[in-house]
N, C-alpha and C positions, 0 to 999 in steps of 0.2 A: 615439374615433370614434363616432356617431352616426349608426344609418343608419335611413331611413326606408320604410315599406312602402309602397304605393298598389296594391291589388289590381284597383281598377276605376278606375283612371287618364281623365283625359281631354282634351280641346280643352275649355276655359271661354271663352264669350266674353262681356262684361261689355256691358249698354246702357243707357246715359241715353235716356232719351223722356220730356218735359215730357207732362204732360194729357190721358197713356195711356186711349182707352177702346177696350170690346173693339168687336171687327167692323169696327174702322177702321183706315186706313191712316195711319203711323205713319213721321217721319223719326226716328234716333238722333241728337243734338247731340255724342254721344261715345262712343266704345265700346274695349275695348281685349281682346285675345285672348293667353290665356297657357295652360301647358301646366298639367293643373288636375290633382281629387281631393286629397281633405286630405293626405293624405300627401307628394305633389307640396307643397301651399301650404306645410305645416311644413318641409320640405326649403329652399325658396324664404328662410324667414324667418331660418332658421337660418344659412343661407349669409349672408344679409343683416347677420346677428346677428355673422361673424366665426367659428363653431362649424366645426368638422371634419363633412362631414357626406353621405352617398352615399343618393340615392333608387333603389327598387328597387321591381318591382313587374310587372304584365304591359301589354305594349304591343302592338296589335293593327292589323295594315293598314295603309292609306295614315293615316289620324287617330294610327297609334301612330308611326310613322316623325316626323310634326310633333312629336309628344310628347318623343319623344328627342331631336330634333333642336335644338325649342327650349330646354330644359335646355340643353343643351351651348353653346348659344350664350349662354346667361344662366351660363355654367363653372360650371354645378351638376356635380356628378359622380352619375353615375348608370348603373347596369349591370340590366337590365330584359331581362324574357324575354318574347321574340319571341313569338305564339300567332296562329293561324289566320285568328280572326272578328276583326271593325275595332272597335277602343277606339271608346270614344263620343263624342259630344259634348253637351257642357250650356251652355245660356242663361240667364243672368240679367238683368230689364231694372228698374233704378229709376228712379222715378218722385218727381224733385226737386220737383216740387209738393206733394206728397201724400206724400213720405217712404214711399209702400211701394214693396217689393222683389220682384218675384213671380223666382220660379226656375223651368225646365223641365230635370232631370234626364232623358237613356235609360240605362236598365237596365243597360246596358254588354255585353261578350261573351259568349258562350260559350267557358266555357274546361276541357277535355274532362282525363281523370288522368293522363295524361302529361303535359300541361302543369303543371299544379297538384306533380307531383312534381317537375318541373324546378325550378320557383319554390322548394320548401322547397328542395335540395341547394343551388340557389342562396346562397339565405338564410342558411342554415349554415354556408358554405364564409365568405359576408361578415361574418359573424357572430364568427367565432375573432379577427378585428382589433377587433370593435367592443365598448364599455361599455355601449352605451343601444342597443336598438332600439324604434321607435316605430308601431304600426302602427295606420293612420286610415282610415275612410271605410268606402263601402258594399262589397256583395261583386257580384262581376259574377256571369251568373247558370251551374248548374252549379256553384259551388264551395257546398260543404258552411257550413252555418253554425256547424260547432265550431269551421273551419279555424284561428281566431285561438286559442282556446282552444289548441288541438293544438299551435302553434307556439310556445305561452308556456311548457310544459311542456319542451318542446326545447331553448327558449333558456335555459331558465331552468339545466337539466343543464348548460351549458357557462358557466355564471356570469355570464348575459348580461342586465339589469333590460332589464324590457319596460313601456312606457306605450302604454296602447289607447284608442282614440277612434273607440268605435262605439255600435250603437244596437241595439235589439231582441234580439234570439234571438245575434247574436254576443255582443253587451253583458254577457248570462248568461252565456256559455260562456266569457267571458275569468274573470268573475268564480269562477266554478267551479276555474278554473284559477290563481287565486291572483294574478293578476296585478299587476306592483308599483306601478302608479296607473291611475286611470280617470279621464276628464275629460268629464262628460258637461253637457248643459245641463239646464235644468229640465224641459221637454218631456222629453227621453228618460231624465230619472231618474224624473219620473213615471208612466213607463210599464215602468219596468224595478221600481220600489216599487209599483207598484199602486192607486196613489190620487193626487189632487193635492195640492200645497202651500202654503199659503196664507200662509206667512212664514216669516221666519229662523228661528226654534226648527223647525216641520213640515221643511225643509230641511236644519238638523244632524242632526236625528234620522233622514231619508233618508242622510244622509254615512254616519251610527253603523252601518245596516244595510251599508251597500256597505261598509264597512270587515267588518263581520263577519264577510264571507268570507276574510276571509285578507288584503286588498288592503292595501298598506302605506300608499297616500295617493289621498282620493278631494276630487274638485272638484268643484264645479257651477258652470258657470259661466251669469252674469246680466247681463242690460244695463246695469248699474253695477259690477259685478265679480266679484264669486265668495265661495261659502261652503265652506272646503274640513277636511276632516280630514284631519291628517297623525298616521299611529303613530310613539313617540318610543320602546317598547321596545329597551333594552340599549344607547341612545345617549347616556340621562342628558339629556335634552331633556324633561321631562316637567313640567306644571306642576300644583300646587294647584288644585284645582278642576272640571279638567280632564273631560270624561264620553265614555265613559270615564276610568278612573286614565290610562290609556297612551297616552289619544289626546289630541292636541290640536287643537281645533275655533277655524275663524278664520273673520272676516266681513273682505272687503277691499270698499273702495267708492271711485270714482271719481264727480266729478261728470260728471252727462249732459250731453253736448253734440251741436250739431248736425254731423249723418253726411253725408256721402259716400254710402256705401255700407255695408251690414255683413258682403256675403259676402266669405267668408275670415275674420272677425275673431275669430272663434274657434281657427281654424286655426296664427294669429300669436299672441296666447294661449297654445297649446299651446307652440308654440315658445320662446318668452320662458320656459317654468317648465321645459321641458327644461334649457334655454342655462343658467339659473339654477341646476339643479341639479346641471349637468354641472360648472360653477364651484363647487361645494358651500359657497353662500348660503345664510342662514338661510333659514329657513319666512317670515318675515314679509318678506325680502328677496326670495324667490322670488315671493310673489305679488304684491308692489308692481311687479315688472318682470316678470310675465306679465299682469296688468291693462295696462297702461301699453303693452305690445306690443299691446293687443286694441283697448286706444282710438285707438293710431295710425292701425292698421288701417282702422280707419271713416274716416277721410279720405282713402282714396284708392280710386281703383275699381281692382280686381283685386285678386286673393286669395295674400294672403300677400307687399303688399308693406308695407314698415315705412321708417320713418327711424329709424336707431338713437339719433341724436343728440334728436332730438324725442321719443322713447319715456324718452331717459334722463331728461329735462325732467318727463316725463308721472308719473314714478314720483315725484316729492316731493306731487303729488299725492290720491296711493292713498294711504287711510287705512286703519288696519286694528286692527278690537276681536277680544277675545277671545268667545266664547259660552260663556254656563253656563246649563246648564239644570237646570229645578227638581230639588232630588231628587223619587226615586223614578222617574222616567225610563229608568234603566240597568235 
């Protein structure tokens, strides 16, 4: 079982608007509203995917009532704690002319320490059935920014792998906590490393550090695919050359094509390299079908929907080299 977190859950409503400008009034040619926050869209994908898979997380008011409601009606299974202030909503409008995407996230609830201790005992109790928990997205506000760190530590005592997909000051505290994969993108490794990246080698060498914490397999994922390090310690997975000895560093790359949409397609991404691993595929099978979930994704508006049959297509695709970097680097 694979169960998914969403601590700042929400209404996502998705909008097409041709020749967007500001201060004007503006029809949508399409739009479409689904129950959102990345953990929601990984859930969404995974269900899609065929995967055993329950979303959890807090749901708030009349907007948290929609939330669960639509799950349920899309038979996602999902057991979410009730709390006081109203889940949020977020807007995304693109712009098929001009291919951009502007987002308006809110901040999401207040959610006070009784609530936030319901959620862990929660968690815990969901947890003794599940192999993989996956915790994604922003924190709503009032929850502590170790929280994810604090839970990985938790799950981790009960023999539970945890994959985390956040940013900032949680981002750190998972890492601190040893966490068994991170999936961030370039923007939020480059702020999590300190500096920006200017290519594939400046990019592995960001993997080498996020792995230095302890992290068993770090991603970055890019408009074309992802540069990921996976540790192959005491699995006999290890190759010649490799920089680390223990790590193995890969460049996967899809050709670009024309988008739809791209929110969520990281989110589906995510989901594809869980599914993949839940299935225990190679490294280089994993990220062939977590690419190929992420370019599906861009052709459709709303977050986290996929065609499994067109993703399987998408994956002969995704090509994928090894990286060496020069010595003296390690």
């Amino acid at each position: 079982m694979i169960i998914t977190v969403t601590l700042n859950a929400a209404i996502d409503r998705s909008l097409v608007v041709p020749n967007i400008r500001l201060g004007h009034r503006h029809r949508a040619v399409e739009q479409t509203t689904l129950a959102g926050g990345k953990g929601v869209n990984v859930a969404r994908t995974l269900k899609t995917l065929g995967q055993p898979v329950i979303a959890t997380g807090f749901a708030g008011g009349a907007t948290g009532t929609r939330i669960v409601e639509q799950l349920t009606r899309e038979s996602i299974l999902n057991d979410f704690v009730r709390i006081n202030d109203e889940s949020r909503t977020n807007t995304a409008v693109f712009d098929p002319t001009s291919g951009i995407q502007t987002e308006i996230n809110e901040k999401g609830p207040r959610v006070d320490e009784r609530e936030l201790e319901l959620f862990r005992d929660k968690l815990l109790y969901l947890a003794r059935g599940a192999d993989v928990v996956v915790m994604a997205g922003s924190l709503p506000r009032n929850v502590p920014d170790s929280v994810y760190g604090d839970l990985v530590k938790e799950l981790h005592r009960i023999g539970v792998r945890v994959y985390a997909d956040t940013d900032g000051e949680p981002l750190r505290h998972v890492l601190k906590a040893e966490v068994d994969a991170v999936t961030p993108n370039q923007l939020e490794a480059e702020e999590v490393i300190g500096h920006e990246f200017t290519g594939d080698e400046d990019r592995a060498l960001a993997i080498g550090e996020l792995l230095d914490h302890g992290v068993r397999e770090a991603v970055m994922t890019l408009q074309d695919g992802c540069v990921a390090g996976v540790r192959t310690d005491g699995n006999g997975g290890g190759m010649a050359g490799a920089h680390p000895p223990s790590v193995r560093l890969l460049r996967a790359r899809i050709e670009p094509r024309e988008t739809v949409a791209r929110i969520g397609s990281g989110d589906a991404f995510l989901a594809g390299l869980v599914a993949a691993r839940y299935e225990r595929r190679s490294d280089e099978e994993v990220l062939r079908y977590a690419v190929a979930c992420g370019a599906d994704a861009t052709q459709r508006l709303g977050a986290g929907l996929v065609d499994p049959r067109q993703a399987e297509r998408l994956v002969h695709e995704v090509e994928i080299e090894q990286i060496e970097l020069p010595d003296g680097d390690d």
